[in-house]
N, C-alpha and C positions, 0 to 999 in steps of 0.2 A: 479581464476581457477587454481585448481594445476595442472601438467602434472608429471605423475612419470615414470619416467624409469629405467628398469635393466641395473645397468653400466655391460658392456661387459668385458671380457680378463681379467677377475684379476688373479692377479698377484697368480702364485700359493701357495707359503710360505705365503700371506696376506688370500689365503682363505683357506688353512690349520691351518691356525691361529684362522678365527673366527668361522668358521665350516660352516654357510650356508651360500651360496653368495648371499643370498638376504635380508640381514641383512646391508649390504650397498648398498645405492643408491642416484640415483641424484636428487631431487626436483627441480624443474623449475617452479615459479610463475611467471602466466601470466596476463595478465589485457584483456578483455575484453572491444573492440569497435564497438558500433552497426553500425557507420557508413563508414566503412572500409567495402566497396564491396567483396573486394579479402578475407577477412577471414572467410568468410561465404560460405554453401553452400547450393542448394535448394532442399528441401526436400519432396515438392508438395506442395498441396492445400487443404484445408481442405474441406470436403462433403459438410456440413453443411451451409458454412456461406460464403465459396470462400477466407478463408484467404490463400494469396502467405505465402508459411513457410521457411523462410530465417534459417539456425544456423550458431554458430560457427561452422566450418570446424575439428577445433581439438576437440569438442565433440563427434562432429555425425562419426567421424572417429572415433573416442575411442574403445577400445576393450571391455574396462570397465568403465562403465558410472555412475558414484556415482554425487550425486547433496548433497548440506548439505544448511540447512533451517533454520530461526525462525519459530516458528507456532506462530501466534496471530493472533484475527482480525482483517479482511483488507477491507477497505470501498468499493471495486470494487468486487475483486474476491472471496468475502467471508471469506475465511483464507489465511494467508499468506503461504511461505513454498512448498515443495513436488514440484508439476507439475511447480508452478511458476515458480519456481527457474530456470528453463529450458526456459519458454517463459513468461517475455519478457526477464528472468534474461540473457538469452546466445542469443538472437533474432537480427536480423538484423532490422534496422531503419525503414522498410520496413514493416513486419513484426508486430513490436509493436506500429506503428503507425492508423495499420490497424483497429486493436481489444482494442485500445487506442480510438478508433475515437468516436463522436458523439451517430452512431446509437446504441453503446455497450455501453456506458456511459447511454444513457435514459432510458434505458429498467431500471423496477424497483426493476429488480430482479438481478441485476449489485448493490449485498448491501450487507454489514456488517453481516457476521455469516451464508450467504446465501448460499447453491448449489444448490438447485433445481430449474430448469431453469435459473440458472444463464451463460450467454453467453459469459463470461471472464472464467469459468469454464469449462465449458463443450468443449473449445478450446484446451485448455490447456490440456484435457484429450485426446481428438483428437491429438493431437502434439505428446505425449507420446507414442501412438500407432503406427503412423506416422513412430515413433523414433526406434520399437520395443521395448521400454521397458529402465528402467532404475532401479538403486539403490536412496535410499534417507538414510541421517542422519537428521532426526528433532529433532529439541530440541524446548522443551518450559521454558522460563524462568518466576522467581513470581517478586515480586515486588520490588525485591532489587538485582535485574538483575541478581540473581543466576537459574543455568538450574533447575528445579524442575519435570523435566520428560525428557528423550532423549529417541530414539528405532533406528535402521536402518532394513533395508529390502526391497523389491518391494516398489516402488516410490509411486505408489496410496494406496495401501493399510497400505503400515507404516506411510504412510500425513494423514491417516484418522482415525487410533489410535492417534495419537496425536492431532488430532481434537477435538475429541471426549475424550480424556484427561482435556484440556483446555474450552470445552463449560460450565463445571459445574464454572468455577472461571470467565469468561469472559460474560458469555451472565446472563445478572441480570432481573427477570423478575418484571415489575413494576405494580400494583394494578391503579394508576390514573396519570392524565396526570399533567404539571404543568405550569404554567404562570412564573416561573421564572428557570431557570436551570443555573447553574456554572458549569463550566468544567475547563478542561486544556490542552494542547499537551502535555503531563506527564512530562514538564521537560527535562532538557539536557540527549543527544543530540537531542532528537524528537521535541524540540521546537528550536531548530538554527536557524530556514528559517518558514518565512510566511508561504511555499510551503506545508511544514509538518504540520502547525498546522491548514488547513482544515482538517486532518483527525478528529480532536477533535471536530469540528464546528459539521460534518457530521452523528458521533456518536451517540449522547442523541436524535436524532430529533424526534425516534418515542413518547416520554414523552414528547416533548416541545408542549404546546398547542397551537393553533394556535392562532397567532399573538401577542403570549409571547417574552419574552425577554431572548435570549441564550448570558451569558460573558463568555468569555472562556482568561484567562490568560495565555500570550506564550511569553518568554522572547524574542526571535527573536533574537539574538547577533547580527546574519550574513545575517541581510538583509530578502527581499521577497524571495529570492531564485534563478534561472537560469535567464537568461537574457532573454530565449523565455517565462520563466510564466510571466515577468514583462510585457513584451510584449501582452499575454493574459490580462493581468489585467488591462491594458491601452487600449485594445479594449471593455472589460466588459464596464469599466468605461464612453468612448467614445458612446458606442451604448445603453450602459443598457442593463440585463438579459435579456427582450425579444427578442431583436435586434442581442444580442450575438450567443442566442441557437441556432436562426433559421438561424443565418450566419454559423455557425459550422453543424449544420446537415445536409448541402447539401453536405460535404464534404466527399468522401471517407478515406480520411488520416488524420490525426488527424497532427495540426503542434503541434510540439514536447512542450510538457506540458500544454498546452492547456485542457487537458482532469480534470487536476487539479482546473481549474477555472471553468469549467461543475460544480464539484461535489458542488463548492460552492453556484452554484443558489439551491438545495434542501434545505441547513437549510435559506438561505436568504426567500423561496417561503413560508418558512412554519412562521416565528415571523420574529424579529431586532435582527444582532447579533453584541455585543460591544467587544468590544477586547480592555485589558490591554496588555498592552507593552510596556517594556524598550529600547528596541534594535533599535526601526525603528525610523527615522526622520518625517518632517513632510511631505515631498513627496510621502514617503515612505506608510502611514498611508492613505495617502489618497486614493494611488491606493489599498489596501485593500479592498477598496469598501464595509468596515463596518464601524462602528461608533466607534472609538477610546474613550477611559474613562479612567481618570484618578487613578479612585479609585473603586475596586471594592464593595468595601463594602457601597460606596453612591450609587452608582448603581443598588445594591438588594435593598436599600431600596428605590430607586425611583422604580423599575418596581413592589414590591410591593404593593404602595400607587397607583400606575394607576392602575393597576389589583385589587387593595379590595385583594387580596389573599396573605398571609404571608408563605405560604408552600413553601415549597422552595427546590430543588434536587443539589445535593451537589455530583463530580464525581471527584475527586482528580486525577483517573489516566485517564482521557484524553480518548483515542481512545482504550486502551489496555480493558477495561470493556463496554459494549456495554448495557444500557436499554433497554427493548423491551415493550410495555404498554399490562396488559394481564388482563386484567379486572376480576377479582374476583368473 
């Protein structure tokens, strides 16, 4: 988070020198922590749904309130960017644990490319209003991480040109479904953490057929990820998907990452998913709670030969392209 201010009292031969005294100033970066009480302040409760709305202090203070974004799809709130960027990006632990939890997770309109009744969305727009209003800088970058579109303006409405920029290269629509799908976490840095490369898992699942075979390749360097997902993933493992969900759904607050190992039961409900990987040990591989493989190219050919079907869907960028099955 930047903070800018007008330095005060200059010096008068320094600003007869450079002519407008707002040609210098102080920049102050700050870091953002959700769970620091004191830096936040409350800003109600949402209509809707009874989310408590925790912010930073030095936004909701702010005179002028600019947010700056990725736009791409997001496996929860539909796109990334704009409104997010504010909730959970500046929210209190409080907060983003609320509308992180269970009952927004299930709903199945909590999904990739989605706003219409989506309830991680439609918060998030509540919050904004909440806020009176904000600025956005969005950018969308292509495939070799250059911007390929930027705009600023009103926070909903410049998040939703660049939405709608990006749906023609992101959202692919697919003619039939398939028994074998390859994917990826697109590569460094999105593939570092286990944590990150369920968003690739989550992606293809409307094309994967049921009780197909999804490999999704994610180098992992750094491990599963937080110390509280591991700790999901070793309750997963401990209780099994059913035993998990229905231990989290009674929950009003989501413990922190937790919500990550949810989105994991939808492609686990839907086929088997194998995971290549360099990065993780063998403890590590286990609490994954998929099926580790060695090789992916034995791998298409074994879910081949058990399916009789040789078609095969092939998704190089991971979570950043999203299939949708639209039948012909």
């Amino acid at each position: 988070m930047l903070v800018v201010r007008r330095r005060g009292n200059l010096d008068a031969e320094l600003e007869a020198l450079i002519g407008d005294p707002w040609v210098l100033q102080t920049v102050r970066v700050e870091n953002h922590y959700a769970r620091n009480d004191e830096d936040h302040v409350l800003v109600g409760t949402t209509k809707t749904r009874g989310t408590v709305v925790r912010l930073d202090r030095r936004f909701v203070e702010a005179e002028l309130k600019i947010v700056t974004g990725l736009v791409e799809p997001h496996f929860m709130a539909g796109y990334s960017g704009g409104r997010k960027v504010i909730a959970p990006g500046l929210a209190h632990a409080e907060t983003i644990t609320t509308f992180h939890s269970a009952r927004f997770m299930a709903d199945p309109k909590a999904a990739n490319c989605n706003f219409d009744g989506n309830p991680l969305h439609e918060e998030q727009l509540e919050i904004v209003r909440m806020l009176g209003g904000a600025l956005a800088l969005n950018v969308v970058i292509d495939d070799e991480r250059r911007p390929s579109f930027v705009n600023f303006g009103e926070i909903v409405a410049s998040h939703l040109a660049a939405v709608e920029f990006t749906r023609s290269y992101s959202e692919v629509p697919v003619r039939r479904r398939f028994h074998t799908v390859v994917t990826s976490a697109a590569g460094y840095p999105l593939d570092a953490t286990y944590y990150q490369t369920v968003k690739g898992m989550v992606a293809p699942i409307d094309i994967l057929a049921p009780g197909g075979r999804l490999i999704i390749a994610s180098e992992c360097a750094e491990g599963l990820g937080s110390q509280d997902f591991v700790e999901a993933q070793r309750q997963l493992i401990e209780r099994g998907p059913d035993r998990f969900l229905q231990s989290i759904l009674l929950k009003f607050h989501a413990a922190i990452d937790e919500w990550e190992t949810q989105m994991q039961l939808r492609p686990m409900a839907k086929g088997t998913i194998q995971l290549y990987s360099t990065g993780l040990n063998k403890e590590q591989r286990t609490l994954t709670g998929v099926e580790p493989i060695d090789s992916i190219a034995s791998a298409v050919l074994a879910s081949a030969a058990m399916n009789g079907d040789k078609a095969l869907a092939v998704i190089p960028e991971g979570p950043y392209v999203v299939p949708f099955y639209q039948p012909g």
